[in-house]
C-alpha positions as CSV (number, residue, x, y, z in Angstrom):
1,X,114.9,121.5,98.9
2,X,115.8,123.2,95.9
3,X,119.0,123.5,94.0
4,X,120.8,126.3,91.9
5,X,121.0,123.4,88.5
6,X,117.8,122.2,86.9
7,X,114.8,123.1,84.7
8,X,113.3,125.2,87.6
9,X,114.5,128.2,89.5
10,X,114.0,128.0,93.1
11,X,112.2,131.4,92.7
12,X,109.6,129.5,90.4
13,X,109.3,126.5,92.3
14,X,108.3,128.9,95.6
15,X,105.9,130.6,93.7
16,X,103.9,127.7,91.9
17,X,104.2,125.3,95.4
18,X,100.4,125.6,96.3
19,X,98.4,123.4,98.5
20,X,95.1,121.9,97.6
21,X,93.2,125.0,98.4
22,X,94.8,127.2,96.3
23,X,97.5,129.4,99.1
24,X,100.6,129.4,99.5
25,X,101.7,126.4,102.1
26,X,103.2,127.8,105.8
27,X,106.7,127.1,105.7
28,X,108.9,126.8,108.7
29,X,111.9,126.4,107.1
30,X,113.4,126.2,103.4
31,X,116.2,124.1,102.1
32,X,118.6,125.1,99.1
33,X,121.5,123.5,98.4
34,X,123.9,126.4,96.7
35,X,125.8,125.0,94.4
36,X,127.3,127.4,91.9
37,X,131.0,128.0,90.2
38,X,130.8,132.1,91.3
39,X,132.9,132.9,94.6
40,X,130.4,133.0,97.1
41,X,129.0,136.7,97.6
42,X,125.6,138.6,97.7
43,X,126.6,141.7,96.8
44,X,126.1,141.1,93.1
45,X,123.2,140.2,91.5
46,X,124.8,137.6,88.6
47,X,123.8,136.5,85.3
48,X,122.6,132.7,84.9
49,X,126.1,130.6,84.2
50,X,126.7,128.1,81.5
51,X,123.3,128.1,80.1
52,X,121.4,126.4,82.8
53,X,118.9,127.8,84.0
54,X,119.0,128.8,88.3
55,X,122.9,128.3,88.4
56,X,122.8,131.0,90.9
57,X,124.5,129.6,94.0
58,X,124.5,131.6,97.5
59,X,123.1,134.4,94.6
60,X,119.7,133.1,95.2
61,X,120.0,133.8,99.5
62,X,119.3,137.2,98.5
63,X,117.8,137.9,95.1
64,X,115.9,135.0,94.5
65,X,113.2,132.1,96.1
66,X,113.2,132.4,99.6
67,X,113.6,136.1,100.0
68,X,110.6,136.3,97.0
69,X,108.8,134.2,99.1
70,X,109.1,136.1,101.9
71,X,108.4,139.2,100.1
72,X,104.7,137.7,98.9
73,X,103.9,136.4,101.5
74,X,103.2,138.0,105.0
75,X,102.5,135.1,107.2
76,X,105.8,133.3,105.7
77,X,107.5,137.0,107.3
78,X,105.8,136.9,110.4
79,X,106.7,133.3,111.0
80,X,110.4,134.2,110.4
81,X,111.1,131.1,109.1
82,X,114.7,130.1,108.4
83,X,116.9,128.9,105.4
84,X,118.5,125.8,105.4
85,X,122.0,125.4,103.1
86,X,122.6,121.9,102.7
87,X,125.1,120.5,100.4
88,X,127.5,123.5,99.9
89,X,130.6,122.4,98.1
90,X,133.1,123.3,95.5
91,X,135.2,120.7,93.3
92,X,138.5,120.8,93.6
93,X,141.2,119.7,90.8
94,X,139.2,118.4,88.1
95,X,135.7,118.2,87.2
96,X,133.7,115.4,87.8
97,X,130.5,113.5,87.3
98,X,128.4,115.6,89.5
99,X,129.9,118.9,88.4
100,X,131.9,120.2,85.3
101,X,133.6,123.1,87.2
102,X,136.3,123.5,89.1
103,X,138.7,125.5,91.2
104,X,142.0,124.9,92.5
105,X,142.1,123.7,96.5
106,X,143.3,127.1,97.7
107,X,140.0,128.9,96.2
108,X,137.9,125.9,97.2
109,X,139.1,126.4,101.0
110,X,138.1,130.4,100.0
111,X,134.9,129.4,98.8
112,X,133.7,127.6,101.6
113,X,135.1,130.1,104.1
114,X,133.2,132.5,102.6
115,X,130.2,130.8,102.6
116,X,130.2,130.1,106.3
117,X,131.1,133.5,106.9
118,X,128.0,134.2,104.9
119,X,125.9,131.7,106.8
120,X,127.5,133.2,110.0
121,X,126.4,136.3,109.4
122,X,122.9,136.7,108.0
123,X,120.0,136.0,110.7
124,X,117.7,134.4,108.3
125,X,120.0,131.5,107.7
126,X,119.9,128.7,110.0
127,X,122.9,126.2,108.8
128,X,125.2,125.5,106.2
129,X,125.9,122.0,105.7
130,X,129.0,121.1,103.9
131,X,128.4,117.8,101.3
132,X,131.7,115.9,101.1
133,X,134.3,114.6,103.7
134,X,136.9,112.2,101.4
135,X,137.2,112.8,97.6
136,X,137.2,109.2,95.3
137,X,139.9,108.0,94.0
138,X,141.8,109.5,90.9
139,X,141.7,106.3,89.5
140,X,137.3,106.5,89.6
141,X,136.8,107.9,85.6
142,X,134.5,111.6,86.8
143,X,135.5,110.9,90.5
144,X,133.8,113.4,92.9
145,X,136.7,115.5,94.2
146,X,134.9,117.8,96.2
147,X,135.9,116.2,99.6
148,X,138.2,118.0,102.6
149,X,140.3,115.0,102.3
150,X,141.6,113.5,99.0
151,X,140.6,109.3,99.2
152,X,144.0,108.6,100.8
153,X,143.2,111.0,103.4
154,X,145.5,113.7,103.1
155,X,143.7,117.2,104.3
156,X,143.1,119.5,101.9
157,X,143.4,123.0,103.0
158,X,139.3,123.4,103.0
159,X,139.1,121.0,105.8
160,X,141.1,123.6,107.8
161,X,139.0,126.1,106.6
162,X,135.8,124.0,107.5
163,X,137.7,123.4,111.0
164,X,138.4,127.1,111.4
165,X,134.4,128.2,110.2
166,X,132.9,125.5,112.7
C-alpha cells in the first residue's frame, strides 16, 4: 500500500521496490489509499498540494505509480493486475488529527460519489474501500470527522451517497 502523504511518491516507491535479484517483483495487485484535498478527477494532471510531497489523491490512478509501473513493465501489463483503493475519505467540518483539510458535508458526499463513480468506471481498478463509518466526538481535541455518521449517529449526507454508489 502506498499513500498520496509522505516522503515518497507512490511513483518512486514502484520504481525502487526490487527483489533480491535485482527485477522488478510480479505484482498481482496494488494498493493506494487516495487521500488528497482536490475533488476527485483524472482529467487534470495537478501540482503537489501544501508542500508535501505525493499529495496527489485519485491524481496518481492515472499519472502516477501504478500506471508507471505498468508502463515499465511488460509482464506487470500482461498480468493485468488490478488497483486496490483502500481508505478513500474526505473530512468533514473541521480538520482533525489525521488531516488538516476539510470540506463541508455536501462536497464530502460529492467527493466520494465521484470517487466511486471513478472506481466504477475504470477496468483497472478493482475496489474502493471507504475508511470511516462514525466520526468522534466534537468534544475529542483533532477528532477524526471523516465518518458517514457523526458519533451520535446522525447520517451525514455521504452515507447516502456511499448507499447510492454501492
Amino acid at each position: 500500500m502506498t499513500l498520496s502523504f509522505g516522503p515518497v511518491r507512490p511513483r518512486n516507491y514502484l520504481r525502487w521496490m526490487r527483489l533480491p535479484n535485482g527485477k522488478p517483483p510480479p505484482l498481482d495487485w496494488y494498493g493506494h489509499n487516495p487521500f488528497s484535498q482536490r475533488f476527485p478527477d483524472l482529467r487534470h494532471t495537478l501540482p503537489r498540494l501544501s508542500g508535501r510531497p505525493g499529495h496527489e489523491g485519485h491524481r496518481h490512478l492515472r499519472c502516477g505509480g501504478q500506471a508507471d509501473y505498468k508502463r515499465r513493465y511488460p509482464a506487470f501489463r500482461r498480468r493485468g493486475s488490478r488497483l486496490w483503493l483502500s481508505e478513500f475519505t474526505i473530512s468533514s467540518d473541521r480538520a482533525n488529527l489525521h488531516f488538516d483539510f476539510f470540506v463541508s458535508r455536501a462536497q464530502q458526499a460529492r467527493f466520494l460519489s465521484a470517487g466511486y463513480r471513478i472506481a466504477r468506471r475504470e477496468p483497472y481498478i478493482a475496489g474502493l474501500g471507504w475508511i470511516g463509518l462514525f466520526d468522534e466526538p466534537v468534544t475529542v481535541p483533532g477528532g477524526i470527522t471523516f465518518g458517514l455518521m457523526t458519533h451520535e449517529g446522525k447520517r451525514k449526507p455521504a452515507y447516502f451517497a456511499y448507499k447510492r454508489a454501492r
